[in-house]
N, C-alpha and C positions, 0 to 999 in steps of 0.2 A: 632351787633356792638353797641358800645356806644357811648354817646352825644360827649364822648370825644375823641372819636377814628376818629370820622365822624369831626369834628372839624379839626383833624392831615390832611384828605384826602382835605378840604377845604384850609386851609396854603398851602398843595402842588400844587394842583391846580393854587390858586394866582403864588407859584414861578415860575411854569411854564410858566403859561398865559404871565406873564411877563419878562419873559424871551426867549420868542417866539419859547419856544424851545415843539414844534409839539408832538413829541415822547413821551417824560414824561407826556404834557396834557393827550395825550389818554391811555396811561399805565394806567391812571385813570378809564378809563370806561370801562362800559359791551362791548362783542364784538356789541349787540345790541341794544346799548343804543340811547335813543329820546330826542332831542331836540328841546325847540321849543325856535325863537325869532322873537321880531317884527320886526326887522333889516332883517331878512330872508325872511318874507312875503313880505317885501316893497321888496328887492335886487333881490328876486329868488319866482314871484308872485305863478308859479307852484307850489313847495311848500307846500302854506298855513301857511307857518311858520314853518312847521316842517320838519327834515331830521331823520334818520334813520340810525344808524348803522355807524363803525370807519370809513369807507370810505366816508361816507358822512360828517363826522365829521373833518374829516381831510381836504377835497376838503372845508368847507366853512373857516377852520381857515386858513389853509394854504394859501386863498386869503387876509381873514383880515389881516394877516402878512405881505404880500406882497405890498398889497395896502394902509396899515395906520402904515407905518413902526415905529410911535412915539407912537401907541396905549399901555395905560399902565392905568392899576386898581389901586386904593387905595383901601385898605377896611376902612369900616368905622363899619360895626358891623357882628358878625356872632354870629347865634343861632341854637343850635342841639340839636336833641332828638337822639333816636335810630334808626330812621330810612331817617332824612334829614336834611338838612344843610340850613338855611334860611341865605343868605347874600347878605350885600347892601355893595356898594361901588358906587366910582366916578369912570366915564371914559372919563381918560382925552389924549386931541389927541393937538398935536399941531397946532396951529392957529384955534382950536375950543373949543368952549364953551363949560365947563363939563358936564356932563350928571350924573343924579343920576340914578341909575339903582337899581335891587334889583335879584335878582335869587334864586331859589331852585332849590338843589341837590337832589333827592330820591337817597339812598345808599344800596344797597342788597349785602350781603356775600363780602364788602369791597369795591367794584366797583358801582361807577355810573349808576343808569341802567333809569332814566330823569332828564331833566335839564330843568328849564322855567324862560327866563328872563322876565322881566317887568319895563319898562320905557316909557316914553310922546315921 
């Protein structure tokens, strides 16, 4: 894949994320892909931050959907190579303070296959 191709999967990403639409986020990733967040370690201590695999993947967004029904990314910068996608945005939630966040995408044969956020 190219910076620029890994860039295309990043945009779809965002439209999905925010548009809470489940389906098209995961069409994104490996059947086996890892993610980790801080938000996962504090919510789900078991964990450690990290979950494993679309089913896992699906059970922690399909809550964030649920539970922070205003939850919505800006981006503010994405940067790719050939093999990941570094990007920051704001996550902003109603009646809360933005958050800056920042995430890598590792990208293998098109799909997702880790993802690691990083915020205070």
């Amino acid at each position: 894949m190219t910076g620029q191709q890994n860039l295309s999967i990043a945009h779809k990403w965002f439209e999905a994320f925010n548009h809470h639409n489940l389906e098209q986020l995961l069409s994104l990733y490996d059947d086996d892909a890892e993610h980790f967040s801080p938000k996962l370690k504090i919510k789900k201590p078991e964990t450690n931050g990290f979950v494993k695999g679309k089913l896992a993947l699906q059970a922690w967004w399909h809550d964030a959907f649920e539970t922070i029904p205003t939850l919505q990314y800006v981006v503010t910068s994405l940067t790719a190579d050939d093999n990941r996608v570094f990007m920051e945005y704001v996550r902003k939630v109603e009646n809360e303070a933005d958050l800056l966040v920042a995430e890598v995408l590792e990208i293998k044969d098109g799909k997702i296959v880790f993802s690691r956020v990083y915020h205070g």
